[in-house]
N, CA, C and O atoms as a GROMACS GRO file, in nm:
protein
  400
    1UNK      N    1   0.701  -6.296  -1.069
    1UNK     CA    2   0.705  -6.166  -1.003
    1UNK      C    3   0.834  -6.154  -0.921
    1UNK      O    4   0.890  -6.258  -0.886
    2UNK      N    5   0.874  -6.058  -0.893
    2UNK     CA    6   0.979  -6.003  -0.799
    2UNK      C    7   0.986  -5.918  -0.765
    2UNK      O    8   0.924  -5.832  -0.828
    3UNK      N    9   1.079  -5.867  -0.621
    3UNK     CA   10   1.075  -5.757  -0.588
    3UNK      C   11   1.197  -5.638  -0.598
    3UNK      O   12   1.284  -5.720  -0.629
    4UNK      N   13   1.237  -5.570  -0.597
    4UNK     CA   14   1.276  -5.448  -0.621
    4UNK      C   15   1.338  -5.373  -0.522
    4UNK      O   16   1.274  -5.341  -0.422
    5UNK      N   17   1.472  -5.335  -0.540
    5UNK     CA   18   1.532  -5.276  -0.410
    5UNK      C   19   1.537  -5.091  -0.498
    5UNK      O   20   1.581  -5.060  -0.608
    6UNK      N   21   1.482  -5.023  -0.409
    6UNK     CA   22   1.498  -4.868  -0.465
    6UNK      C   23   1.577  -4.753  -0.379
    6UNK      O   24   1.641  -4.767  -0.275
    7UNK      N   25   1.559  -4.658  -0.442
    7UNK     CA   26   1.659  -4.534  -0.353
    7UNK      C   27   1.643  -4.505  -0.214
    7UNK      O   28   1.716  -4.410  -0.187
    8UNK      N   29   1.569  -4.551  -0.095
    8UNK     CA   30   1.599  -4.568   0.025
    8UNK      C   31   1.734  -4.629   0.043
    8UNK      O   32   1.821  -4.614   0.129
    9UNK      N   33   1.727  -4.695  -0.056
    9UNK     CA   34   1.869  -4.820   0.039
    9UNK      C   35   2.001  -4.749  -0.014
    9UNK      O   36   2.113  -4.780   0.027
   10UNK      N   37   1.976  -4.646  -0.116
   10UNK     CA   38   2.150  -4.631  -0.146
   10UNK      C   39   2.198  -4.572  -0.048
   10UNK      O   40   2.115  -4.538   0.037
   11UNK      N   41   2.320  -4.545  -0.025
   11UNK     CA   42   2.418  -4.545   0.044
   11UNK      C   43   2.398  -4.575   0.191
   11UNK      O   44   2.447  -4.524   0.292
   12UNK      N   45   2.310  -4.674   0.174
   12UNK     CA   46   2.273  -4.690   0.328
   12UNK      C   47   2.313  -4.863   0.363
   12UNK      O   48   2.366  -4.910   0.464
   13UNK      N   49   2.266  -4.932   0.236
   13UNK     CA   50   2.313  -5.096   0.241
   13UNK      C   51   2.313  -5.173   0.361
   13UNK      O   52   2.402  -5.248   0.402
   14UNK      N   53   2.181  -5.139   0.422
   14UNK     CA   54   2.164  -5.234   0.536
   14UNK      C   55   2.175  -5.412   0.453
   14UNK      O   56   2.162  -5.436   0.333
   15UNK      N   57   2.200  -5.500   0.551
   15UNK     CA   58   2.168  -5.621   0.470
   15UNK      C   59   2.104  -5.712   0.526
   15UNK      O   60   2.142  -5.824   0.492
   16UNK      N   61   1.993  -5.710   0.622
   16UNK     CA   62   1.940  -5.732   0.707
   16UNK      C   63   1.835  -5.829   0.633
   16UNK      O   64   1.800  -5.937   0.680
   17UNK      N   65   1.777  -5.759   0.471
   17UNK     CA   66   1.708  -5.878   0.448
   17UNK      C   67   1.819  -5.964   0.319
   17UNK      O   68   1.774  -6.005   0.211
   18UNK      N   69   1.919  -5.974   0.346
   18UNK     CA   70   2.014  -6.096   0.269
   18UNK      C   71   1.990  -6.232   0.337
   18UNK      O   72   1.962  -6.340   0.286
   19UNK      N   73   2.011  -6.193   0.481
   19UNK     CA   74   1.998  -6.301   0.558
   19UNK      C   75   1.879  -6.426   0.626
   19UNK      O   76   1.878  -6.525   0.699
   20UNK      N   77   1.771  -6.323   0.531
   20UNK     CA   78   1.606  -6.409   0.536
   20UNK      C   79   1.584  -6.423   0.382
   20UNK      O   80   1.465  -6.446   0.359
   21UNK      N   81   1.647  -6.418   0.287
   21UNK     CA   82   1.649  -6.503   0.165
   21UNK      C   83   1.648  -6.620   0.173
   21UNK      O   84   1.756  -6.657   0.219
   22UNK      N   85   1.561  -6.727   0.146
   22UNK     CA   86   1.554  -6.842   0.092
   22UNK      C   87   1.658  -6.889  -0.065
   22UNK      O   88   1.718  -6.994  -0.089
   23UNK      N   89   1.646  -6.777  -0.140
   23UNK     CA   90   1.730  -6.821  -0.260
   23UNK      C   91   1.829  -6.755  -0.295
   23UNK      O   92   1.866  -6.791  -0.407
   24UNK      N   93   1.924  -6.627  -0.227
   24UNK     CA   94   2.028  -6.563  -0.203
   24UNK      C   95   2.017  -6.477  -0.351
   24UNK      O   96   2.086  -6.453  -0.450
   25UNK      N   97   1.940  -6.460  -0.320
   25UNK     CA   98   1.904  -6.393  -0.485
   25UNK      C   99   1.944  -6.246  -0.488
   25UNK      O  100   1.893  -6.184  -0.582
   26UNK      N  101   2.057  -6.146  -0.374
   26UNK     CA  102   2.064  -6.052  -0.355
   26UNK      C  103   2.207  -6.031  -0.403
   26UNK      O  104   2.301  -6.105  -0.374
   27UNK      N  105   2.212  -5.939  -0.468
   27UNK     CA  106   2.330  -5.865  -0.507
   27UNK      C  107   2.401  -5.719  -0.469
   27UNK      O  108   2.338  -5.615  -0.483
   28UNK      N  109   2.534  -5.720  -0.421
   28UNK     CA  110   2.598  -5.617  -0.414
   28UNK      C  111   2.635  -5.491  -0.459
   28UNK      O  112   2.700  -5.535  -0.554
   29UNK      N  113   2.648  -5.371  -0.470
   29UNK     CA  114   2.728  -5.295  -0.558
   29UNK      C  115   2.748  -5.189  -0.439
   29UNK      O  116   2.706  -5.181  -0.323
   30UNK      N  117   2.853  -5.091  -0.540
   30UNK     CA  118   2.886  -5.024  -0.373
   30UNK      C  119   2.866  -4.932  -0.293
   30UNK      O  120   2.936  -4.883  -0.205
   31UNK      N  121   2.733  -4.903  -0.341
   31UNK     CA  122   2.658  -4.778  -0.224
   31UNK      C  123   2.472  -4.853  -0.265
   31UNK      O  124   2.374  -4.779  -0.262
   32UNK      N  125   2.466  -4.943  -0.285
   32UNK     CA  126   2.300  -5.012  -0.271
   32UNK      C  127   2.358  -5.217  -0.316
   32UNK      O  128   2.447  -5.285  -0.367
   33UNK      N  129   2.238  -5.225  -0.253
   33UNK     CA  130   2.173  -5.402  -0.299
   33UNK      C  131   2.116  -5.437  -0.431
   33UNK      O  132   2.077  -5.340  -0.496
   34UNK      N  133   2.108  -5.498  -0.459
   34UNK     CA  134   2.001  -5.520  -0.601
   34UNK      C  135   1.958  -5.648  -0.570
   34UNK      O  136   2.017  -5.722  -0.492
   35UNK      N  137   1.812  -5.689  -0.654
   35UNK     CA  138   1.773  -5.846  -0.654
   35UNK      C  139   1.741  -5.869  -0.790
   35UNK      O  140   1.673  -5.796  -0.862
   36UNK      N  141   1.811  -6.010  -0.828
   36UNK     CA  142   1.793  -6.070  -0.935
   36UNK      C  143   1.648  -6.105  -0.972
   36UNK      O  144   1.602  -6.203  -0.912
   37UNK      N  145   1.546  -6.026  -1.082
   37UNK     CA  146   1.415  -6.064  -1.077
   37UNK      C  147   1.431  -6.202  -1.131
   37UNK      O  148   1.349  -6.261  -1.061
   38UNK      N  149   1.485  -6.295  -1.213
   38UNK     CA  150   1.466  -6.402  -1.198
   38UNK      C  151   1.518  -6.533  -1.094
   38UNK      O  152   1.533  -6.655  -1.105
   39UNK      N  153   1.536  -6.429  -0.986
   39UNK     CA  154   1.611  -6.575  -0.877
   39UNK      C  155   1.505  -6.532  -0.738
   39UNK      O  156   1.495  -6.596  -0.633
   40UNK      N  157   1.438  -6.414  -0.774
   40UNK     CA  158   1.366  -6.366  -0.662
   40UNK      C  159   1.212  -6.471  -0.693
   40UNK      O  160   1.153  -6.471  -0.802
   41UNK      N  161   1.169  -6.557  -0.569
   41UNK     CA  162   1.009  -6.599  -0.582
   41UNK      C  163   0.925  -6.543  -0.517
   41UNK      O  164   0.839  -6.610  -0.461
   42UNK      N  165   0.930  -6.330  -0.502
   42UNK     CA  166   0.803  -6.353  -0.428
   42UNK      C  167   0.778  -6.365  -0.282
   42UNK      O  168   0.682  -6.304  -0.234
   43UNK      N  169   0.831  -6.415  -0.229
   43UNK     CA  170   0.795  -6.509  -0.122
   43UNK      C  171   0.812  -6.377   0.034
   43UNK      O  172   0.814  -6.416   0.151
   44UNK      N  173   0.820  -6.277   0.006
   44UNK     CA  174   0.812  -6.130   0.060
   44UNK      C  175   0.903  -6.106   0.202
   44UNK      O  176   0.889  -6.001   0.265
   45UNK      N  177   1.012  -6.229   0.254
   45UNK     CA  178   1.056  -6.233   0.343
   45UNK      C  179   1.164  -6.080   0.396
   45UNK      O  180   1.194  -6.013   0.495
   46UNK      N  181   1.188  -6.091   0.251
   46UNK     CA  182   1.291  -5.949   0.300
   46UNK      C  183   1.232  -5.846   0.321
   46UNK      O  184   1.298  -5.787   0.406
   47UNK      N  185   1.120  -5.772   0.287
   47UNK     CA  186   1.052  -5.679   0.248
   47UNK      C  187   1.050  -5.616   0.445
   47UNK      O  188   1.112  -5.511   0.466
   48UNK      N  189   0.969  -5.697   0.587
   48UNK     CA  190   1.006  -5.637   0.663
   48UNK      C  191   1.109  -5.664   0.729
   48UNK      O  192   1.089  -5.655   0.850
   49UNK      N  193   1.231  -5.698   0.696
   49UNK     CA  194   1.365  -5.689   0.706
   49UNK      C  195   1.427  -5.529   0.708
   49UNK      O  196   1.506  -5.482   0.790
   50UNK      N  197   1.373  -5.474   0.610
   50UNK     CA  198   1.441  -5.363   0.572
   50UNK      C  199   1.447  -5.220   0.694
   50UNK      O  200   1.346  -5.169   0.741
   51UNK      N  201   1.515  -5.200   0.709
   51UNK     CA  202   1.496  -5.030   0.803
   51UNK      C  203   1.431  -4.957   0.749
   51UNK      O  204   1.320  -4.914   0.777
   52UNK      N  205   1.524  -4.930   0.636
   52UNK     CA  206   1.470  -4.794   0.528
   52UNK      C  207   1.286  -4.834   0.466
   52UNK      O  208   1.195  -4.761   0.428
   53UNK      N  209   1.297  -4.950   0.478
   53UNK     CA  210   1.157  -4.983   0.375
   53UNK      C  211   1.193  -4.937   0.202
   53UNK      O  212   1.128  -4.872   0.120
   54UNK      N  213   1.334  -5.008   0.196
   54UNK     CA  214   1.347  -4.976   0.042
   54UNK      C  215   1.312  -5.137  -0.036
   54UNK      O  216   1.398  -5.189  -0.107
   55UNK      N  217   1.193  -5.196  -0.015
   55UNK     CA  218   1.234  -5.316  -0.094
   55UNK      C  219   1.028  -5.296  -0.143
   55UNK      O  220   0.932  -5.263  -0.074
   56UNK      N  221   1.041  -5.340  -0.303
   56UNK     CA  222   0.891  -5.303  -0.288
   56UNK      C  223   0.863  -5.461  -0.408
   56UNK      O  224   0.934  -5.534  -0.476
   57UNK      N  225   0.728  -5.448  -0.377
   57UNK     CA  226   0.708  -5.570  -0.480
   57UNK      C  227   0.691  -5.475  -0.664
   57UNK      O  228   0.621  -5.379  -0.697
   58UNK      N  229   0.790  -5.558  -0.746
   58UNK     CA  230   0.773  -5.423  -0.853
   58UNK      C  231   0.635  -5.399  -0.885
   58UNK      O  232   0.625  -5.282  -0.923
   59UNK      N  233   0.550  -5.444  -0.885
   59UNK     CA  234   0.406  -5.379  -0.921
   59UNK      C  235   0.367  -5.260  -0.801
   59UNK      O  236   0.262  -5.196  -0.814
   60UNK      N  237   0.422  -5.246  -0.730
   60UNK     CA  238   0.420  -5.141  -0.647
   60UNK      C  239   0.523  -5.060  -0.629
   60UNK      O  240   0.525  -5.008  -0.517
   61UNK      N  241   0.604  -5.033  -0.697
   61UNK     CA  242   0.755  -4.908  -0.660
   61UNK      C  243   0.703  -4.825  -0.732
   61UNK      O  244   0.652  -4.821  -0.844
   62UNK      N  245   0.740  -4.705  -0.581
   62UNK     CA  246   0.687  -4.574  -0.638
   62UNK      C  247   0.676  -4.513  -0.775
   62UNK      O  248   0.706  -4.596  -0.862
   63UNK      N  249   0.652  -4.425  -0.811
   63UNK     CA  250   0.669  -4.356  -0.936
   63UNK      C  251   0.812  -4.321  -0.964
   63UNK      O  252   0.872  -4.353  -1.067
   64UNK      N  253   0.869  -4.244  -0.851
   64UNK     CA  254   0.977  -4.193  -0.842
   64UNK      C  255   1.097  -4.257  -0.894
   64UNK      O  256   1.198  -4.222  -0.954
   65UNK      N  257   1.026  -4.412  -0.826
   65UNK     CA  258   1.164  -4.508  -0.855
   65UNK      C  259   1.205  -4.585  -0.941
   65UNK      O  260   1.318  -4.632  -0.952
   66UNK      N  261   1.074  -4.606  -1.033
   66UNK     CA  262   1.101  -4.683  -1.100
   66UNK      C  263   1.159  -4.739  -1.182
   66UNK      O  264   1.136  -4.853  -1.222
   67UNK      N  265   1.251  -4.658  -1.224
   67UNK     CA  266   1.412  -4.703  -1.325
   67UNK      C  267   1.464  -4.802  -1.223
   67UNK      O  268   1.564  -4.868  -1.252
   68UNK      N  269   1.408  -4.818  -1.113
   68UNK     CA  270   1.542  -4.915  -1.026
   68UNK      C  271   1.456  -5.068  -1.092
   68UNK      O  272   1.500  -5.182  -1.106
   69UNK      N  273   1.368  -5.030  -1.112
   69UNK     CA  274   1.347  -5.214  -1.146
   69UNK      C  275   1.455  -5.233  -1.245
   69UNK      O  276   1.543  -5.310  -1.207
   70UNK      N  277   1.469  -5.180  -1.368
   70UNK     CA  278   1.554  -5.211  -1.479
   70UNK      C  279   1.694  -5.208  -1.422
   70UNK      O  280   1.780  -5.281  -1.472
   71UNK      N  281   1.723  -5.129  -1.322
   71UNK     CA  282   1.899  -5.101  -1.243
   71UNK      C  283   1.917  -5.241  -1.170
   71UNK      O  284   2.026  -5.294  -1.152
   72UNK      N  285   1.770  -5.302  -1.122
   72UNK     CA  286   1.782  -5.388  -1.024
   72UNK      C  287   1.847  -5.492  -1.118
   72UNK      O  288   1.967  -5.520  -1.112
   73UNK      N  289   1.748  -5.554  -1.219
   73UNK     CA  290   1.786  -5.643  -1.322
   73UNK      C  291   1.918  -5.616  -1.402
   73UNK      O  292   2.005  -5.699  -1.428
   74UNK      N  293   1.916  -5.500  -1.432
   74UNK     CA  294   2.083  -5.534  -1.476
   74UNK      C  295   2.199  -5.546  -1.402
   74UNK      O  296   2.289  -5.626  -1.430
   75UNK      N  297   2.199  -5.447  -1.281
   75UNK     CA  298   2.332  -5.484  -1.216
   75UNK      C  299   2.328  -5.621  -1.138
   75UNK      O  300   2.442  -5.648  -1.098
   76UNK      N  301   2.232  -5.721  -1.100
   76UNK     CA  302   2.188  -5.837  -1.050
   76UNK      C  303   2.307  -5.917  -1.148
   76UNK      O  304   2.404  -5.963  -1.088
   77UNK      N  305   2.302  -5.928  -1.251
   77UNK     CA  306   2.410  -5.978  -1.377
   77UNK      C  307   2.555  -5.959  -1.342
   77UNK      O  308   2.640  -6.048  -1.348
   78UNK      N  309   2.582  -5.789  -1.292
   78UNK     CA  310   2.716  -5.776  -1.290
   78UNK      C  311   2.811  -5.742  -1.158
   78UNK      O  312   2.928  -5.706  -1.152
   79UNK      N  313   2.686  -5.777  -1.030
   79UNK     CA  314   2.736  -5.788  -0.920
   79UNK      C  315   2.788  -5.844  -0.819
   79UNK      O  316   2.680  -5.844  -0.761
   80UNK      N  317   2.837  -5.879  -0.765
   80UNK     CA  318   2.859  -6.003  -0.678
   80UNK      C  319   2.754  -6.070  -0.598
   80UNK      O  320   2.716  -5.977  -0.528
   81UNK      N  321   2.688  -6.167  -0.566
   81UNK     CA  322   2.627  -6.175  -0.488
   81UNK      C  323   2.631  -6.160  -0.336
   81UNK      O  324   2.746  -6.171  -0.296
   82UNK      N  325   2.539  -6.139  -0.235
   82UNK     CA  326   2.562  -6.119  -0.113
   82UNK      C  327   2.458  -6.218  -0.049
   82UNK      O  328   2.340  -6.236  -0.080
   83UNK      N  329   2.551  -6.292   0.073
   83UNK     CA  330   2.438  -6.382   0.156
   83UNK      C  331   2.495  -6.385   0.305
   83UNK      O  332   2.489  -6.482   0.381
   84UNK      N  333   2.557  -6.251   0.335
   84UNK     CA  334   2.613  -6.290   0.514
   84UNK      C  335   2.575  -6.113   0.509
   84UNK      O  336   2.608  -6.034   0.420
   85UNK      N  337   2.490  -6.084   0.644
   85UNK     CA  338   2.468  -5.944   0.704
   85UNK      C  339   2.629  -5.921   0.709
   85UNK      O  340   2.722  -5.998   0.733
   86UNK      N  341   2.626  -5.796   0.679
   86UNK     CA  342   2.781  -5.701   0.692
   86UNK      C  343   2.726  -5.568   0.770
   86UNK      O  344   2.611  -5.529   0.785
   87UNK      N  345   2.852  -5.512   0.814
   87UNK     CA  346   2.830  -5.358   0.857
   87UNK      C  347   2.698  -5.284   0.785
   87UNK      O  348   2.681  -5.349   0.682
   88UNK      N  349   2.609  -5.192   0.790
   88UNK     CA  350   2.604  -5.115   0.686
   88UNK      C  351   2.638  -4.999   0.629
   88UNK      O  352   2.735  -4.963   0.697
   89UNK      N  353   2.621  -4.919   0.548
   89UNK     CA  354   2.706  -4.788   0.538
   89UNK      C  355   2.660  -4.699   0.584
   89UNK      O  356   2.713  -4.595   0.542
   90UNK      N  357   2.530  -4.672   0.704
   90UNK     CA  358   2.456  -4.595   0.823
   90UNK      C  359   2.577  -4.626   0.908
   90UNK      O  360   2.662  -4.543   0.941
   91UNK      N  361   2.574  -4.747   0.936
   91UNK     CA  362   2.646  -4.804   1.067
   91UNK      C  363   2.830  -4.777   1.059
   91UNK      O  364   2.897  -4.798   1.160
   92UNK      N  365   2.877  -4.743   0.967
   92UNK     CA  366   3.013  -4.718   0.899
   92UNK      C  367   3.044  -4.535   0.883
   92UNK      O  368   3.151  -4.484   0.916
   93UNK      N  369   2.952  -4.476   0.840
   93UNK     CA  370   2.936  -4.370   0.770
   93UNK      C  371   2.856  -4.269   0.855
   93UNK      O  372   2.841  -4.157   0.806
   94UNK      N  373   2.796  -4.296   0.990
   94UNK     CA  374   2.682  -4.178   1.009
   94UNK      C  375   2.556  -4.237   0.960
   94UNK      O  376   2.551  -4.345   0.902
   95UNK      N  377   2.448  -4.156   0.987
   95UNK     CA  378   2.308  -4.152   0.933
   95UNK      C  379   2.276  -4.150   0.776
   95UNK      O  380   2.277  -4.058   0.694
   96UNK      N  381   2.247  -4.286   0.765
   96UNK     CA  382   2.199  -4.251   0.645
   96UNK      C  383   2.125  -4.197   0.572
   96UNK      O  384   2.017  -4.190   0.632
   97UNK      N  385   2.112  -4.129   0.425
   97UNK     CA  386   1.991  -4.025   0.386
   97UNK      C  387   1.843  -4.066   0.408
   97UNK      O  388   1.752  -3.984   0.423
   98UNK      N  389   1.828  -4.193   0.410
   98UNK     CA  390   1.739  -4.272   0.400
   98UNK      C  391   1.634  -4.292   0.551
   98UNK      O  392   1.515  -4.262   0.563
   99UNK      N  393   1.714  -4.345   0.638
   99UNK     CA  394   1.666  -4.333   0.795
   99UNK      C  395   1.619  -4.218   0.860
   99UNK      O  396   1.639  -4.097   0.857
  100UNK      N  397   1.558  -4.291   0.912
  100UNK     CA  398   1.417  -4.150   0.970
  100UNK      C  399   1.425  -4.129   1.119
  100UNK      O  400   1.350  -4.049   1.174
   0.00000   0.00000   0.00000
């Protein structure tokens, strides 16, 4: 199983749960995060990390979102990985769409 980063987090890229990964299983791109479903165990640490509450276990992402599981898994392949909190693009940019 793994979990799933969805459209809360774009252009918002907090990275708040990179830094409570056990297996750095988080990936970059440049307006959202992604997680590698095979490097992710589960283990739900990031999930209240998040501001936005964009991280879901995939048996639970909304309806809305659910192309991000397949976005998650492929760009996980062609992204860089990320394992140090950075700025985010709320904190860079203004309010993000996402924050309430």
């Amino acid at each position: 199983m793994t979990h799933v980063v969805a459209e809360p987090c774009f252009n918002c890229k907090y990275t708040d749960c990179v830094v409570v990964c056990p297996v750095e299983c988080f990936y970059e791109g440049e307006a959202i995060l992604v997680i590698h479903p095979d490097e992710c165990i589960d283990c739900e640490a990031c999930v209240p990390e998040c501001p936005v509450e964009a991280i879901f276990h995939e048996d639970n992402v909304p309806e809305q979102w659910t192309d991000y599981t397949a976005l998650n898994a492929e760009m996980a392949t062609q992204w860089p990985g990320i394992t140090e909190q950075k700025t985010s693009m709320a904190e860079t940019h203004g309010q993000c769409p996402s924050a309430s």
